[in-house]
OpenMM code with the backbone's topology and positions (N, CA, C; nanometers):
from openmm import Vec3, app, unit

residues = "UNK UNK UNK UNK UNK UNK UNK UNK UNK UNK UNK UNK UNK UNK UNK UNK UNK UNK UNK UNK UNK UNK UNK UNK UNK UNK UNK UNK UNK UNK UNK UNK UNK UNK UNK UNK UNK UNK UNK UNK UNK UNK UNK UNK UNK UNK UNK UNK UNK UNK UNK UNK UNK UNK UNK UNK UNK UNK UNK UNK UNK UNK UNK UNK UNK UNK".split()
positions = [
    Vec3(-0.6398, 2.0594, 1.3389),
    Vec3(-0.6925, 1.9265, 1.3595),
    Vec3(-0.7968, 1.8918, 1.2543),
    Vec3(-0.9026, 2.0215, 1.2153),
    Vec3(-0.9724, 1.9693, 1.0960),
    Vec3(-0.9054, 1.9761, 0.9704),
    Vec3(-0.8092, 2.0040, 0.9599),
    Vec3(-0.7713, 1.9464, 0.8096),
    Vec3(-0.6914, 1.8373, 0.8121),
    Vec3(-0.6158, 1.7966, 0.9197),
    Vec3(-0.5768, 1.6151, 0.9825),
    Vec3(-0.6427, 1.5357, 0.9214),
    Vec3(-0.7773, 1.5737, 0.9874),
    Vec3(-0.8762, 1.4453, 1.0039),
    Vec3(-0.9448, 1.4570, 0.8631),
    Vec3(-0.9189, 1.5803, 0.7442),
    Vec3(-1.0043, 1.5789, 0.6420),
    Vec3(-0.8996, 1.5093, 0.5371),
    Vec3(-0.8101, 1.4968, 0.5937),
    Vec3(-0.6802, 1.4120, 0.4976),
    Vec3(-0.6764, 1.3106, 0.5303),
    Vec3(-0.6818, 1.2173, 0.6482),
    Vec3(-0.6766, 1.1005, 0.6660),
    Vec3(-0.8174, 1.0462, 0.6541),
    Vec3(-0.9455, 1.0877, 0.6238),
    Vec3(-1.1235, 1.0631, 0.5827),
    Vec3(-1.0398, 1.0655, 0.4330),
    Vec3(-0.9478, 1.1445, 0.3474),
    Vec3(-0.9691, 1.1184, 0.2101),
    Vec3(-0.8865, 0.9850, 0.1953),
    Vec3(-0.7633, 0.9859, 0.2777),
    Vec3(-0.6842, 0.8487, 0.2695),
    Vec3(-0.7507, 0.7235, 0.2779),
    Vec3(-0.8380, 0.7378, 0.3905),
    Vec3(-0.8892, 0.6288, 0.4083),
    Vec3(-0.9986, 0.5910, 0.3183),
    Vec3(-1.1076, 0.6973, 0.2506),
    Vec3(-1.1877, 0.6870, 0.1429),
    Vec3(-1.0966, 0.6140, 0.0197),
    Vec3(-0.9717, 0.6337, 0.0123),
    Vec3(-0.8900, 0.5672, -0.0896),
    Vec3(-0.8799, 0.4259, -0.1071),
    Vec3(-0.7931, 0.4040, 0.0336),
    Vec3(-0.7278, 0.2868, 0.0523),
    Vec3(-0.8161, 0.1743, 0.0464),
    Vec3(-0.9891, 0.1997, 0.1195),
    Vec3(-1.0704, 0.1182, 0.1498),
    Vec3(-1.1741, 0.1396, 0.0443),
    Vec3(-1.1970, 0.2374, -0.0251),
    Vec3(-1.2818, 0.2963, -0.1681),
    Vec3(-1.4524, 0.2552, -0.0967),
    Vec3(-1.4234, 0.3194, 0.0316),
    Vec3(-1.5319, 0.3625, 0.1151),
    Vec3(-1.6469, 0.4841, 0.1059),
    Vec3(-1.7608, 0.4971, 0.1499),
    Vec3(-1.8418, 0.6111, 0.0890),
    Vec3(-1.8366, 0.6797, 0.2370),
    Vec3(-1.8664, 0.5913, 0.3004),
    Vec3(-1.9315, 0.6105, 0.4805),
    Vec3(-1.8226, 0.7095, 0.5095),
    Vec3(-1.8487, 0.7859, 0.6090),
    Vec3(-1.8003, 0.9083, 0.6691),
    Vec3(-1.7038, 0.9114, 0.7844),
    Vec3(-1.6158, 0.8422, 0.8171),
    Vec3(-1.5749, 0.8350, 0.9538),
    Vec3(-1.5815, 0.9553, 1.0703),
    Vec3(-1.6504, 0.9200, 1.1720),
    Vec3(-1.7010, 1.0058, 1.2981),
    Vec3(-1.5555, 1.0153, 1.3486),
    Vec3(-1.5402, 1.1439, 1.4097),
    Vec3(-1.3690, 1.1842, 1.4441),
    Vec3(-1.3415, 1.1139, 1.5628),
    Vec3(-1.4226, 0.9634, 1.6375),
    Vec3(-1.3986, 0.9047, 1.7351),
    Vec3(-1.3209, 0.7778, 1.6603),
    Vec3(-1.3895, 0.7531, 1.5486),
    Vec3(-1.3155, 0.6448, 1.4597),
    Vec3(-1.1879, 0.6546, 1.4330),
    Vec3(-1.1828, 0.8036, 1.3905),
    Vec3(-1.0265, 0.8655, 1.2960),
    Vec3(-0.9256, 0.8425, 1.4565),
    Vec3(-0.9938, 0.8736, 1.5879),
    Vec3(-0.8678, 0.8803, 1.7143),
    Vec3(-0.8452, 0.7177, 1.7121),
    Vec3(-0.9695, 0.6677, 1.7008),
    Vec3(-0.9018, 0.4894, 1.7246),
    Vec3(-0.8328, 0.4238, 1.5972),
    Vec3(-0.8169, 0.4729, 1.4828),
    Vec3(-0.7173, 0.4663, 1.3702),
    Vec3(-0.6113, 0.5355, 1.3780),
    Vec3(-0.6049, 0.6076, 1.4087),
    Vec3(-0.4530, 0.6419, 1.3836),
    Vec3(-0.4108, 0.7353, 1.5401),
    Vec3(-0.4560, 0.6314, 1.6362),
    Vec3(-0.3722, 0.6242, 1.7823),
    Vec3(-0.2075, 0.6884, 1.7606),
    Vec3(-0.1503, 0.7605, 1.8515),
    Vec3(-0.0310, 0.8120, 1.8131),
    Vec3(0.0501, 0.7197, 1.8802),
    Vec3(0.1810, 0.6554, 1.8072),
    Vec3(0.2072, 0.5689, 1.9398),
    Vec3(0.2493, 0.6253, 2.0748),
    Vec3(0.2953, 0.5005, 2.1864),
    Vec3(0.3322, 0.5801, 2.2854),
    Vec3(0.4525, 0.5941, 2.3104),
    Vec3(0.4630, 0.6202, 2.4682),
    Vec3(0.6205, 0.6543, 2.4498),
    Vec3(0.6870, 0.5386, 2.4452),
    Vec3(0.6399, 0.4175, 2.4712),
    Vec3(0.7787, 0.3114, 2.5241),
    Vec3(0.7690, 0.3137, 2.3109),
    Vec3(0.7234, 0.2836, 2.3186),
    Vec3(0.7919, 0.2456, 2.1065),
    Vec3(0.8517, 0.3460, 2.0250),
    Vec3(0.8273, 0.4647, 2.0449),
    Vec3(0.8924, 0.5957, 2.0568),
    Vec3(1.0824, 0.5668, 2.0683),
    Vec3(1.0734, 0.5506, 2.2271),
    Vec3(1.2129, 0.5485, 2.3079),
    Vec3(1.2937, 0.4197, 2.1923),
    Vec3(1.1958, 0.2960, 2.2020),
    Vec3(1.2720, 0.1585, 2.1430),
    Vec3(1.3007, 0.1797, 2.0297),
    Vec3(1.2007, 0.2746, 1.9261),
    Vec3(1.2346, 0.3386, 1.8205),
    Vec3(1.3702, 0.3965, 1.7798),
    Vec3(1.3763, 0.4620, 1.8892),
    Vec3(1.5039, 0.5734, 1.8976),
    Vec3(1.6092, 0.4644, 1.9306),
    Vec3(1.5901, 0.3865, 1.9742),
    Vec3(1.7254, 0.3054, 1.9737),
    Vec3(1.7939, 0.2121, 1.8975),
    Vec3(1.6626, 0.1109, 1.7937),
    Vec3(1.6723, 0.0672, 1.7169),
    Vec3(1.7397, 0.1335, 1.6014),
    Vec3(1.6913, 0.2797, 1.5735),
    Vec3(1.7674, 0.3930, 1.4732),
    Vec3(1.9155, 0.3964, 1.5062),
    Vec3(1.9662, 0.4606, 1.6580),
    Vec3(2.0754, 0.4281, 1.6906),
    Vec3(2.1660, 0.3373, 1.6486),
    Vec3(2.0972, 0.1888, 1.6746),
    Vec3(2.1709, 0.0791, 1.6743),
    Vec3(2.2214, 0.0560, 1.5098),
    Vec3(2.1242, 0.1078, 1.3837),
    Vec3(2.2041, 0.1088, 1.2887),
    Vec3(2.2479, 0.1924, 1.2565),
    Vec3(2.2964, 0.3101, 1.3140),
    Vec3(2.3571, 0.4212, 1.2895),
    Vec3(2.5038, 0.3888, 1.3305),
    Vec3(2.5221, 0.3260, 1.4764),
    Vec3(2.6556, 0.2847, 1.5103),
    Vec3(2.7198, 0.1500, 1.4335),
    Vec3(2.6063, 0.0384, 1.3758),
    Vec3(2.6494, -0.0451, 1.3348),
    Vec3(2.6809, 0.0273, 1.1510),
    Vec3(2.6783, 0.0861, 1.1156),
    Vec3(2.7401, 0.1386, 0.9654),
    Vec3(2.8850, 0.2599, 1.0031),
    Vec3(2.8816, 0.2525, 1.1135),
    Vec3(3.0029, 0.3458, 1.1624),
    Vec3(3.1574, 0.2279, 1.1336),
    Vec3(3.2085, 0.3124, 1.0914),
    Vec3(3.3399, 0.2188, 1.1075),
    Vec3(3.3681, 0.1404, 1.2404),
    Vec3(3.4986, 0.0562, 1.2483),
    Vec3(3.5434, -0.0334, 1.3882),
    Vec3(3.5983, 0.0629, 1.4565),
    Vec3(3.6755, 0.2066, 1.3858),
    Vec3(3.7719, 0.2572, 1.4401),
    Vec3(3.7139, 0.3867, 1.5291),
    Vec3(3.5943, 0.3878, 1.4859),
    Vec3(3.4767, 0.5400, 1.5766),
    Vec3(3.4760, 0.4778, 1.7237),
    Vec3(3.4357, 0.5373, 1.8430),
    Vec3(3.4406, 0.5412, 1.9564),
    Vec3(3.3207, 0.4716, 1.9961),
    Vec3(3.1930, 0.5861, 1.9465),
    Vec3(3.0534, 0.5120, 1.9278),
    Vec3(3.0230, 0.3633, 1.9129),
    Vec3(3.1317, 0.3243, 1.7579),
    Vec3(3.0843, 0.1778, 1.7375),
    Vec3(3.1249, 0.0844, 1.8434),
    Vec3(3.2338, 0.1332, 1.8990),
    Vec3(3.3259, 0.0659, 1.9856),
    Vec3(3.2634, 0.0523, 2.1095),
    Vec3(3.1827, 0.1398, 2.1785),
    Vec3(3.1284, 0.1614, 2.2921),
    Vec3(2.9747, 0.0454, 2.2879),
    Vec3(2.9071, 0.0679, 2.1700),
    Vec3(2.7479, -0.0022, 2.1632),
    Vec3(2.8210, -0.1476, 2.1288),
    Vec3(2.8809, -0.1453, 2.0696),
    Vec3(2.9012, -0.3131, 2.0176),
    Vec3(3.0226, -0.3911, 2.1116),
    Vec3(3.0500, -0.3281, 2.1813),
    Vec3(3.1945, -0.4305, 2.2307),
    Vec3(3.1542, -0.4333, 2.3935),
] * unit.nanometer
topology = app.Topology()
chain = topology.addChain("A")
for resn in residues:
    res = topology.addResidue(resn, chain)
    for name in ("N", "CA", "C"):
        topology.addAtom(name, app.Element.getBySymbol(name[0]), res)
């Protein structure tokens, strides 16, 4: 966990060309992990173009799209 948070203090020293120190309460409210529901919708959205580049003639495409 301390070398996490000593990589995302250098990222963020980057991106923002910041001096200040971020307290490791800052670093949890920046980079929140998401949760599960965007996770799951995630996983389906991936799905959905995985079956839509599948041919007409696969089972898969046939099943999500029809």
């Amino acid at each position: 966990m301390l070398l996490l948070n000593k990589v995302v203090r250098t990222i963020n020293d980057y991106v923002n060309q910041q001096v200040r120190i971020l307290r490791n309460e800052e670093l949890r409210v920046k980079c929140r992990p998401p949760g599960t529901v965007r996770i799951v919708k995630s996983g389906r959205l991936l799905w959905a173009g995985h079956a839509a580049r599948m041919g007409k003639a696969r089972n898969a495409y046939r099943v999500y799209w029809h």
